[in-house]
C-alpha positions as CSV (number, residue, x, y, z in Angstrom):
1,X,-45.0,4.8,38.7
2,X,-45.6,4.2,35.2
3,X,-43.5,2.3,32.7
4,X,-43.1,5.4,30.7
5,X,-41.7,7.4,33.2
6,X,-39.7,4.0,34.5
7,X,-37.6,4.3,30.7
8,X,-37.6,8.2,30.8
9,X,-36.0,7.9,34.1
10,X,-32.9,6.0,33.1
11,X,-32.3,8.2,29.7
12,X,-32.6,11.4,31.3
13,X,-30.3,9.7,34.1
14,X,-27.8,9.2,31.7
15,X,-27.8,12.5,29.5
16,X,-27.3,13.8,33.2
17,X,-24.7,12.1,34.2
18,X,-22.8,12.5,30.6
19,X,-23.0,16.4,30.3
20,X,-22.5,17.1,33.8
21,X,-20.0,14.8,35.4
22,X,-16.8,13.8,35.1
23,X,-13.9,13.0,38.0
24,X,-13.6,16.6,38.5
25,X,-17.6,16.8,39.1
26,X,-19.3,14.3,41.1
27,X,-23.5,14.3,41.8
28,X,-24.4,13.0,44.6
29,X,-27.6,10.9,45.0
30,X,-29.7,14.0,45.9
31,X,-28.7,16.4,43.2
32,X,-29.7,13.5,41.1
33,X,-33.2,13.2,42.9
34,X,-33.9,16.7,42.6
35,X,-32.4,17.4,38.9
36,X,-34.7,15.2,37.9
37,X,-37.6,16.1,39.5
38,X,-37.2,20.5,39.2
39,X,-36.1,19.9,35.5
40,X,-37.8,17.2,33.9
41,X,-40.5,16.4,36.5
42,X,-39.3,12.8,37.1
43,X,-39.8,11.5,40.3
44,X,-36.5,9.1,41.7
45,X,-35.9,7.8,45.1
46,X,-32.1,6.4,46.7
47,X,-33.4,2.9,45.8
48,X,-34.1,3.5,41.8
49,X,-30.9,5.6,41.8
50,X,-29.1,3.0,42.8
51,X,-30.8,0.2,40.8
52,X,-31.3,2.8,37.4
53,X,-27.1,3.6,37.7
54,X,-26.5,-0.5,37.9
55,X,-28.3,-0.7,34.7
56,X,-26.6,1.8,33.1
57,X,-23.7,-0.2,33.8
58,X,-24.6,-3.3,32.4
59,X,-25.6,-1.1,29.5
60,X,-21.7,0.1,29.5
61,X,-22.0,3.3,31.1
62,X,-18.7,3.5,33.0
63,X,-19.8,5.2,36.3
64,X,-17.7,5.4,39.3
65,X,-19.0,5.5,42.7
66,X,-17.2,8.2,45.0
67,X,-18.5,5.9,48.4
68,X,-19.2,8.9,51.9
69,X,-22.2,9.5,53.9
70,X,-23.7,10.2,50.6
71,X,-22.8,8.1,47.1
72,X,-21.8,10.6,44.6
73,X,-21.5,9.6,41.4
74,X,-19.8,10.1,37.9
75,X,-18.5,9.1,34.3
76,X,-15.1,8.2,34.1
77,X,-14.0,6.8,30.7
78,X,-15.8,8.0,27.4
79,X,-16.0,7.6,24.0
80,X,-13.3,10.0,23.3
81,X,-10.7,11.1,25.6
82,X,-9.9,14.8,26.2
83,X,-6.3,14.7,24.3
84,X,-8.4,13.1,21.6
85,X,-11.0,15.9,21.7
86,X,-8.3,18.5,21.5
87,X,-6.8,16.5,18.5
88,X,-10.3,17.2,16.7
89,X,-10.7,20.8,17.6
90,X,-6.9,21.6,15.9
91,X,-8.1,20.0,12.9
92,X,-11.2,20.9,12.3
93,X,-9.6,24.6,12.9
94,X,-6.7,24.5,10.9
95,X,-8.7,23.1,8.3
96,X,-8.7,25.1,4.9
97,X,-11.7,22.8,3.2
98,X,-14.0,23.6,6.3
99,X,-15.9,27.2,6.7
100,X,-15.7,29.4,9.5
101,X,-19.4,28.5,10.2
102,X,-18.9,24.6,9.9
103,X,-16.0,25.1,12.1
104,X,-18.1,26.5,14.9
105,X,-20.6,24.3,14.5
106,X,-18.4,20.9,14.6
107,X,-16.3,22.5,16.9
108,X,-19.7,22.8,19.4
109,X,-20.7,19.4,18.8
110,X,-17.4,18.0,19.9
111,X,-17.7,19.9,22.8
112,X,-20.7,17.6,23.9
113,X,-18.8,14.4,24.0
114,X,-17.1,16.0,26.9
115,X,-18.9,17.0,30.5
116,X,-19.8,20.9,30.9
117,X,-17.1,21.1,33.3
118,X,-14.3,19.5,31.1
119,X,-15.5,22.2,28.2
120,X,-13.0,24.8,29.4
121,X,-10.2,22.2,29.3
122,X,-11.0,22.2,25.4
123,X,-10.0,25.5,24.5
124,X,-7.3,25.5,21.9
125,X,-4.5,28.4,21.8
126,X,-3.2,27.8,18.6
127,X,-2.8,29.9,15.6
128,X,-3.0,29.1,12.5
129,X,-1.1,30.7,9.8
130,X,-2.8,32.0,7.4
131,X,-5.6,30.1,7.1
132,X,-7.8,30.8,4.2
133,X,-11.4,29.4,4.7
134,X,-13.7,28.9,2.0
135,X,-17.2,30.0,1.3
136,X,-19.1,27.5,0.1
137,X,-21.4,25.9,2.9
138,X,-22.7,22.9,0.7
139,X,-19.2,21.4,0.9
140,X,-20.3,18.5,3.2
141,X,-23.1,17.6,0.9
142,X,-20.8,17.9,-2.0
143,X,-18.5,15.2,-0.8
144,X,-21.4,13.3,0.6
145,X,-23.3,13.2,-3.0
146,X,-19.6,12.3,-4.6
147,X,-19.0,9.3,-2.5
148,X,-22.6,8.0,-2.3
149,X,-21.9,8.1,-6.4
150,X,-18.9,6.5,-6.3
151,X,-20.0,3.8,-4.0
152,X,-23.2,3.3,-6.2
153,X,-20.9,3.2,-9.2
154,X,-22.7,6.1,-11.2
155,X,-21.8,9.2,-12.7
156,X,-22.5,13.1,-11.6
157,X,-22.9,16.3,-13.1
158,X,-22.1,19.8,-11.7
159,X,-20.7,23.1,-12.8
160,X,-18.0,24.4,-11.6
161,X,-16.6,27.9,-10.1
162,X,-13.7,29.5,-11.5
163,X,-12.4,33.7,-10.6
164,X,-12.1,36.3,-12.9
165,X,-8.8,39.0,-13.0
166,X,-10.9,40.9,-10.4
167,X,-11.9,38.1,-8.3
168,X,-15.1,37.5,-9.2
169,X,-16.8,33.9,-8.8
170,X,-18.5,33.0,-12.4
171,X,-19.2,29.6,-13.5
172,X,-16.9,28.1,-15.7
173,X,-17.1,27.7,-19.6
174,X,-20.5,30.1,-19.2
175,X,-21.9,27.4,-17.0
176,X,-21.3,24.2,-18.9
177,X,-22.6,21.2,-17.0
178,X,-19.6,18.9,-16.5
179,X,-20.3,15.1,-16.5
180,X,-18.0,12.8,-14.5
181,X,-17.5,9.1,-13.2
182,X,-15.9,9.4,-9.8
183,X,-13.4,7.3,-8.6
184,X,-11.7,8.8,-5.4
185,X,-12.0,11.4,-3.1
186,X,-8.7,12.8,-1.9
187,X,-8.0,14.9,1.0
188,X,-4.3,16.7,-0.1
189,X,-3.0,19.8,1.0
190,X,-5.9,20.5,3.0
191,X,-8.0,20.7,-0.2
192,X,-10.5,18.1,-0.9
193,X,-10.8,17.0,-4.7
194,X,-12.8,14.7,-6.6
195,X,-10.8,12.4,-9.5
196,X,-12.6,10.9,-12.1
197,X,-12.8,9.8,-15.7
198,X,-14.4,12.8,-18.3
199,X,-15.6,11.2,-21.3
200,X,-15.7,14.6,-23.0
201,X,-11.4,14.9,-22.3
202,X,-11.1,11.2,-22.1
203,X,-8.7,10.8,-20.0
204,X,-8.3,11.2,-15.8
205,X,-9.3,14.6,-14.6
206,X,-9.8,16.4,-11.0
207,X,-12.0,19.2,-9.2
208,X,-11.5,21.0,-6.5
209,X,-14.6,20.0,-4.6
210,X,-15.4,23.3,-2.7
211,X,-15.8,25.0,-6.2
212,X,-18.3,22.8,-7.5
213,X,-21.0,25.1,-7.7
214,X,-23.6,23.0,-5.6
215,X,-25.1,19.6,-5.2
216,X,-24.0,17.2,-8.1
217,X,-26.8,15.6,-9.4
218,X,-26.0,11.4,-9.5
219,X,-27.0,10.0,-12.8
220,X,-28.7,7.1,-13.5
221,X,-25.5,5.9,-15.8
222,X,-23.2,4.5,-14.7
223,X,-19.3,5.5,-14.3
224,X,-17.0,4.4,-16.4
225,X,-14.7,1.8,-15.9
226,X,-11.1,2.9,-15.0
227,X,-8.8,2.5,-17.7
228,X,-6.2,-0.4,-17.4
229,X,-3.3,1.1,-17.2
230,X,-4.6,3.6,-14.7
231,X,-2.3,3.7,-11.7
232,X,-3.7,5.7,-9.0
233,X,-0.1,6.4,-7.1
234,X,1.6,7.3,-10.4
235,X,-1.2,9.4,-10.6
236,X,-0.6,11.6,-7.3
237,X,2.6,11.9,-8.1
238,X,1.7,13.4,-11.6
239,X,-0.6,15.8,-10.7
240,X,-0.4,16.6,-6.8
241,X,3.6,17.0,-6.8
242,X,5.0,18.1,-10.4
243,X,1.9,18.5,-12.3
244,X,1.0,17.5,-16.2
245,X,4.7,18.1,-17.7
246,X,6.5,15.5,-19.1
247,X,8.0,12.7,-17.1
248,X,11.6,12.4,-16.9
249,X,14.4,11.0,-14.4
250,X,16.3,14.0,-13.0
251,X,18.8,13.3,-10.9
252,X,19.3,16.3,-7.9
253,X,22.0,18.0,-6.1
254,X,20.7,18.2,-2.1
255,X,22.0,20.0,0.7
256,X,22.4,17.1,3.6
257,X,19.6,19.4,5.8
258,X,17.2,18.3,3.3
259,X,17.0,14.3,3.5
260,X,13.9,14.6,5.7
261,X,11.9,16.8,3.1
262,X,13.3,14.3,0.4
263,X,11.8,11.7,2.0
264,X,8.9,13.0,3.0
265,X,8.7,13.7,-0.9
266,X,9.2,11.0,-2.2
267,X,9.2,8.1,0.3
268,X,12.1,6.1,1.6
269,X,12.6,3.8,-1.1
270,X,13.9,6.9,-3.0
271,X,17.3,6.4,-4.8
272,X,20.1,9.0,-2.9
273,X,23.7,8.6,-3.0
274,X,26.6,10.7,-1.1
275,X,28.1,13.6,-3.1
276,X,30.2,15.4,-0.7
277,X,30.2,16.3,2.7
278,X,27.5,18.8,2.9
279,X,25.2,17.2,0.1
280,X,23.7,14.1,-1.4
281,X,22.6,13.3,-4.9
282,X,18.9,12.1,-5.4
283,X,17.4,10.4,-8.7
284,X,13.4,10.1,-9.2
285,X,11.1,10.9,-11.7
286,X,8.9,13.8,-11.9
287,X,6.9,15.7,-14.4
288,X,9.5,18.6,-15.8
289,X,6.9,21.5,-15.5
290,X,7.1,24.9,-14.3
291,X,5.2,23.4,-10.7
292,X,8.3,21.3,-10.3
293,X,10.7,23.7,-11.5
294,X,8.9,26.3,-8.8
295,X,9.3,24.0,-6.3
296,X,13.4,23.7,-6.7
297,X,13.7,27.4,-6.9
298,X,12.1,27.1,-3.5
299,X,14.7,26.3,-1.6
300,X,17.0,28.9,-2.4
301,X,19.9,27.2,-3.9
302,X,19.9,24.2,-2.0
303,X,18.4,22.2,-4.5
304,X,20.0,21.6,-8.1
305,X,19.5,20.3,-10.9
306,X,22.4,18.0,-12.3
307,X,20.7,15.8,-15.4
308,X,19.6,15.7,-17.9
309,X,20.9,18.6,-19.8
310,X,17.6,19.0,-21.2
311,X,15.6,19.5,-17.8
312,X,18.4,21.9,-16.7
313,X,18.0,24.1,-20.3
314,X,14.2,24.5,-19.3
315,X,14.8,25.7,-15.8
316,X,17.2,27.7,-17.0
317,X,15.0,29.5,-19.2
318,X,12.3,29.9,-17.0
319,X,14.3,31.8,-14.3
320,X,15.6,34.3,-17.3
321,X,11.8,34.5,-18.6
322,X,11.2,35.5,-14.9
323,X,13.7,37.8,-14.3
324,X,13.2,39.8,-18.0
325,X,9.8,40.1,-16.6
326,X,10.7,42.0,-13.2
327,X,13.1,44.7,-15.4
């Protein structure tokens, strides 16, 4: 037999034994043989069976033999466990950065790093709630150029998407090239964005990666230093929970039901004191804007604002500027 056929042996051995076995799904020594031989055209006898599945082992392979008249044979621990497979599948699903044809396509590729027969064990029966995908199929090469740039420490350019009143995609500022020096890529809210310094604003700016038009081309410059007093969790907080309004400490009336959300707001260390029974006070700071001011109106009168006066004047007027608009 030839040494070729010798190393083809083994590999096509192992794809076999991967995709097709499991503790469900044993092969026994003679389905082996003749897999190998009817589709591949390998020829394999009991002996380099045998001797081919011990190196395998030694190689890591973790194959159990199922010991009867006849050794069967077949994979018992992977790389990924099923649970962990499943885990995968709901996120690349539920996912609102990835597209309908990326999610098939990861989605099929997890798949093989099960056996055939544990495939049908994979399919999910969730639903997701209104689950908006987008369109734009360069994404993963988009955040791929991003972080290559921001671990070379240069800057990018792009354009950028924005929609019209009726809906249309046009590039923004009539397709001005924007020029950026990336610092982080942050997954939040199921949206991926890019954050970076812009010369041209001079200050801290973000994108919303899947509306970067294509590509970015990575100049040879390179990025600009982050400011000193940047703080990247001060930051967040600014523009991911209460957007660009002014910072202030408000101090919050809170229905008891809501510690939880609180927290999960605004982390533990959070200042909250008992009000009554049925309600606690909390004091943080936030960015008095009409993003924070939308999110207290969210819960429907379970949330209110206490201090300062000025904060509660502004809130005030916003819900009368609202409710002129509806008459």
């Amino acid at each position: 037999m030839k040494a070729n056929e010798t190393k083809s042996r083994i590999l096509y051995l192992q794809k076999i034994l991967l995709e097709r076995t499991d503790e469900d799904h044993t092969l026994s020594t003679n389905q082996l043989i003749e897999i190998l031989k009817n589709e591949y055209g390998i020829s394999a006898y009991r002996t380099t069976i045998a001797s081919d599945i011990d190196a395998l082992r030694e190689f890591g392979l973790d194959i159990v033999t199922v010991r009867s008249t006849q050794c069967r044979y077949f994979v018992a621990n992977r790389r990924f466990e099923l649970p962990e497979l499943k885990l995968l599948i709901d996120a690349v699903e539920s996912s609102k950065f990835i597209t309908n044809k990326k999610s098939d396509a990861l989605i099929e590729k997890i798949h093989t790093l099960a056996s055939q027969g544990q495939v049908s064990k994979l399919k999910r029966n969730n639903y997701i709630v209104d689950r908006v995908k987008p369109n734009n199929e360069q994404i993963y090469y988009i955040v791929d150029t991003v972080n290559d740039a921001i671990n070379m420490g240069k800057q990018i350019s792009f354009q950028y998407y924005e929609y019209t009143g009726l809906k249309k995609k046009v590039l923004k500022n009539k397709g001005e090239v924007y020029r950026l020096s990336p610092y982080k890529l942050l997954w939040n809210g199921d949206y991926y964005y890019v954050i970076g310094y812009s010369e041209k604003k001079e200050k801290i700016v973000t994108f919303r990666v899947e509306r970067i038009a294509a590509i970015p081309k990575i100049l040879d410059a390179d990025a600009a230093e982050k400011p000193a007093d940047f703080d990247f969790t001060e930051f967040l907080k600014e523009v991911f929970f209460m957007y660009d309004g002014e910072a202030v400490k408000v101090e919050l009336r809170c229905d008891n039901s809501l510690m939880k959300t609180m927290i999960d707001r605004f982390g533990e260390d959070v200042t909250t004191l008992a009000c009554d029974m049925s309600s606690f006070r909390l004091v943080a700071e936030v960015s008095a804007s009409p993003t924070f001011f939308g999110w207290v109106f969210g819960f429907n009168g379970k949330v209110q604002i206490l201090a300062p006066e000025s904060v509660k004047r502004q809130y005030r007027l916003m819900i009368n500027e609202a409710a002129e608009a509806l008459a």
